[in-house]
N, C-alpha and C positions, 0 to 999 in steps of 0.2 A: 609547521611543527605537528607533532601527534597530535591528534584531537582531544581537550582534555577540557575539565571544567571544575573548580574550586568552593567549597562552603568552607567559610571562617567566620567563626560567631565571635570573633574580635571586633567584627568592622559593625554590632551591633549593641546598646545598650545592652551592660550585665543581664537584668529582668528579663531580659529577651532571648539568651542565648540557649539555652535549652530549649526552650522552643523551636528555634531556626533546627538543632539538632535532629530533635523528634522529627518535624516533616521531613529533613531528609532522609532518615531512617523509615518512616511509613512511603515513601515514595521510591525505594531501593525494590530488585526483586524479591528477596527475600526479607520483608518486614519482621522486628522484632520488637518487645512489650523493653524497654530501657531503663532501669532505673538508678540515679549516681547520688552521694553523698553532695557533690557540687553542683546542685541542678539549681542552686539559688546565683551563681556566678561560674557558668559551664564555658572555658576558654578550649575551644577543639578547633579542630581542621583537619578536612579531607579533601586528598588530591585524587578527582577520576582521571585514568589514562586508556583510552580504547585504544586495544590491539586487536585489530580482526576481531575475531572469532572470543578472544580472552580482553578481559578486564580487568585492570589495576588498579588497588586505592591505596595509597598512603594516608593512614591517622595519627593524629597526634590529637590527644584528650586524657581528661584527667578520670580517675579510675570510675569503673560502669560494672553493671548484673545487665547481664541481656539474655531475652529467654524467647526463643521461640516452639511458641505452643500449637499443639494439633489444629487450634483453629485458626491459629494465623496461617500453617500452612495449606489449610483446605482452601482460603481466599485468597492465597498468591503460591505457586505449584509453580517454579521454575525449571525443574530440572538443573540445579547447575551443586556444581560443586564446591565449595570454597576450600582454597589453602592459603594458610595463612601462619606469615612468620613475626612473632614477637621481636622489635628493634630495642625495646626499653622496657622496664617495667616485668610482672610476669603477668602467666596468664592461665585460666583454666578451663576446661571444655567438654562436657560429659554427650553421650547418644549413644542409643541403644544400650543401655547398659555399663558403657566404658569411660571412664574419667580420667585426667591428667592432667596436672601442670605442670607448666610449659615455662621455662626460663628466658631470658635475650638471647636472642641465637640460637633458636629451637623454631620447629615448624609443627602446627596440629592440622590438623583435616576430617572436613565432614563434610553431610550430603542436608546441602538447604532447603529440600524435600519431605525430612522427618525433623520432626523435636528436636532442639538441643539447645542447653543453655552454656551459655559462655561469660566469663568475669576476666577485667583487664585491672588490675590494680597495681602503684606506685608501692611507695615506700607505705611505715603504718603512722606518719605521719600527710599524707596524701601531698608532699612536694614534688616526688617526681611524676613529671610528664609519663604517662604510654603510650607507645609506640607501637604501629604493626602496618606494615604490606600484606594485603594479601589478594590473591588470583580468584576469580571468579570464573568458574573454569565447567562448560556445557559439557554432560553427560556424553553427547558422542565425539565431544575432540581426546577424548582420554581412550586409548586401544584397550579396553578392559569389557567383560560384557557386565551386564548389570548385576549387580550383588556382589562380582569378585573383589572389592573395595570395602565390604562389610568393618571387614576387622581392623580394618585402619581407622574408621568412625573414632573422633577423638583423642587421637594416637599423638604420640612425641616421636619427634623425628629431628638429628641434628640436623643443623644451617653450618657448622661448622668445620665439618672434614667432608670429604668424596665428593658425590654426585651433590649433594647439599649445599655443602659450600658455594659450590659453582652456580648452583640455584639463589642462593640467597643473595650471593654478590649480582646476578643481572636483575633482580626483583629491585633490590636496594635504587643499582644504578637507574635503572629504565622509569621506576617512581620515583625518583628524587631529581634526575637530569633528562624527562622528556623534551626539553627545548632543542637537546643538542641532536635530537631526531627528526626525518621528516617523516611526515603522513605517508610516503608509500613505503617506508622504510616497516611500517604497522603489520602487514603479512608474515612479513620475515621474521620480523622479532617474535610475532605471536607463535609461530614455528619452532624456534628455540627454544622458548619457555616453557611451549607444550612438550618439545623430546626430552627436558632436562626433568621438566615435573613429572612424567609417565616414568621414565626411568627412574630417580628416586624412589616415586611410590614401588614399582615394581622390584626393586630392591628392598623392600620392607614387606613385602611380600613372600620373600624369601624365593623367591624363584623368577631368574631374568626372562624365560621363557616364556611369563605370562606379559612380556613386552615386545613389540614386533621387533625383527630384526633391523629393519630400518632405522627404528627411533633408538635403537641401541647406539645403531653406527655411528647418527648423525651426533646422539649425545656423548661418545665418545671423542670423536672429534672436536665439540668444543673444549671435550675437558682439558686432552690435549694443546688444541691452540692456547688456553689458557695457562698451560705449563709452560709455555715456551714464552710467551710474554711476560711471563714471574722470573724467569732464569737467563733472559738473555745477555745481560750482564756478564755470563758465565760463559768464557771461551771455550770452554771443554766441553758443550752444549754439544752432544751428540746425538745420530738415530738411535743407539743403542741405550745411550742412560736418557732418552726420550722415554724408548719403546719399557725398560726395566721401571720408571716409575710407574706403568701405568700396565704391568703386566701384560704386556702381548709381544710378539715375537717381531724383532727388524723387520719382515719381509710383510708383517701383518700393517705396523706403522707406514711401510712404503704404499702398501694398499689402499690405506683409505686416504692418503694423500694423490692417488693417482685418478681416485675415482673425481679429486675437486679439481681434478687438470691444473694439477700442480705438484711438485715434489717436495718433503720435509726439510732437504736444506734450501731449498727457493722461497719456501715460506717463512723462515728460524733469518734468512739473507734480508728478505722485504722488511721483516719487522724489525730488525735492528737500521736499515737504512731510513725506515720514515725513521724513528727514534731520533736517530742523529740530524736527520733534515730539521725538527720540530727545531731540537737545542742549538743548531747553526743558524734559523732565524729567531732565537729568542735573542733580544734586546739585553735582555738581564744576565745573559750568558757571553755576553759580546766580550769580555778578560778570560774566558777557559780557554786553554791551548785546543787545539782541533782534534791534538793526539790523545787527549784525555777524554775529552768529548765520544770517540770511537773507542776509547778503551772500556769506555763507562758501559756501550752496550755491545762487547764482545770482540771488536775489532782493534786487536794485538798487535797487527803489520799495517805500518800505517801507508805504504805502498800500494796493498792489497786493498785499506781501504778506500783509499782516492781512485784506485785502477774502477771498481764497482759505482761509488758514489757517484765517477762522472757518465759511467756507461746509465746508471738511470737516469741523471738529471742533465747529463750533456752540459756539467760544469764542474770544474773540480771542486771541495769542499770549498778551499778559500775563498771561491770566485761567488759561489752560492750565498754564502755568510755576506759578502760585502755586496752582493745586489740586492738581499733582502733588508738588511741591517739597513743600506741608503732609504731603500722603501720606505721604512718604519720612521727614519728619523725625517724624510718630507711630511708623511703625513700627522706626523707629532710638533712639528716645527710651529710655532706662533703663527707665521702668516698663514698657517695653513688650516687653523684653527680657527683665526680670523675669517677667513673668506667661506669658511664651511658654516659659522655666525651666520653670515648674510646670507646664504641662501634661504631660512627659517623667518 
């Protein structure tokens, strides 16, 4: 799996849990001064996840004042960046001058290098939980030169529509389900999260051009794939109402699928056929007709779909369904649960 590693002041007496806190707060690169209303009974937890180059934490902790002062940063100078998106709770974030709160489904950002103080608080009776992912992101993985970032210091930025959204859903997933990753899968991912978060930023920038053309493409491209996994369901799934949601021209959409040595209906084909593979060996799905199954993610001829379904799997749908379904029910069978006992 990703490399990752867990503090939860649950798994310590109440009196102790702020404690556990604070040192891992003084042992982070960027140390900050903490102080919570709950620090007599502080139930938090953060999840690190190393991606290459980029670092993720999911927190969960009840509402905090955190302030990093000139002289914390003169004793730890990392250079890195933080962005960081609110899941729960709001949030507030001032430097250099500029202040905002930041609601659930909003992104801020600042440079871990200068002063700034940040506040995470619940409801105003301090029940709800706060929540936030955020990227820990080195000054030269971001294509910007130094200061061009000034004016984003503290800024609000959605999670919710564009380039954001797209940002917030892999933040969410990649913090919340690293298990279903592996370790070398860690480069890659760090790649995408660096082209989606440079592109945002550079979008709030008001000028695309102060992002390279490459990490335009490539975050184009996911925004894409991810349009097409939202709407497969949708028979009428074409290059054109592909290329029209996403402003650029059919021949442009054909472009940057040829440069992945692949084509947009080969791609929009693949992912509706795992889709269906997944539901013909689900167990629980084993009473849905096959043609519903295929209709559910775009495939309307159910001729056309068995003709494809057996050219990738070299078994027709039906044939697929009943040798994984047999699968499922050996290895779920009593004796088979039995003898798998004894091996332990």
């Amino acid at each position: 799996m990703l490399p990752r590693y867990t503090v939860d002041t649950e798994l310590v007496p109440p009196a102790d849990r702020f404690g556990v806190w604070l040192d891992m707060i003084s042992g982070s690169p960027a140390p900050l001064r903490v102080h919570s209303e709950h620090a007599h009974d502080f139930v938090a937890r953060a999840d690190f996840i190393e991606l290459g180059r980029m670092q993720l934490v999911r927190y969960r902790y009840p509402s905090v004042d955190c302030v990093r002062t000139r002289k914390l940063v003169q004793r730890s100078d990392p250079d890195y960046y933080l962005l960081a998106l609110t899941t729960s709770g709001k949030g507030a974030s001032s430097q250099e001058g500029q202040r905002s709160v930041v609601d659930a489904g909003e992104f801020t950002f600042y440079d871990c290098s200068r002063p700034h103080e940040v506040s995470h608080y619940g409801d105003d009776h301090g029940r709800e939980v706060v929540g936030s992912v955020v990227a820990l992101i080195p000054y030269d993985a971001l294509p910007f030169p130094p200061g061009r970032l000034a004016a984003l210091f503290a800024g609000r930025m959605s999670g919710t529509e564009g380039i954001g959204a797209l940002l917030a859903q892999y933040l969410i997933q990649v913090a919340s389900h690293p298990e279903q990753y592996h370790a070398a899968d860690a480069d890659r991912l760090a790649t995408v999260g660096l082209d989606l978060a440079s592109t945002m930023l550079g979008r709030h920038l008001v000028s695309d051009d102060a992002v390279p053309t490459e990490v335009r493409r490539r975050a184009l491209l996911a925004q894409i794939r991810a349009h097409i996994r939202q709407h497969l369901g949708d028979a009428t799934l074409s290059p054109q109402l592909i290329a029209d949601a996403h402003h650029i021209s059919v021949r442009s959409l054909h472009r940057l699928f040829e440069d992945e040595q692949t084509t947009v209906a080969a791609y929009v084909r693949d992912q509706r056929l795992e889709r269906c593979r997944r539901d013909l060996a689900d167990p629980t799905l084993r009473d849905r007709p096959i043609q519903l199954i295929a209709a559910r993610w775009g495939f309307r001829d159910k001729a056309h779909f068995s003709r494809v379904f057996r050219a990738a799997h070299e078994l027709t749908p039906q044939a697929y369904r009943a040798r994984h379904l047999e699968q499922a029910r050996i290895v779920n069978s009593p004796a088979s649960v039995v003898n798998s006992q004894r091996t332990y």
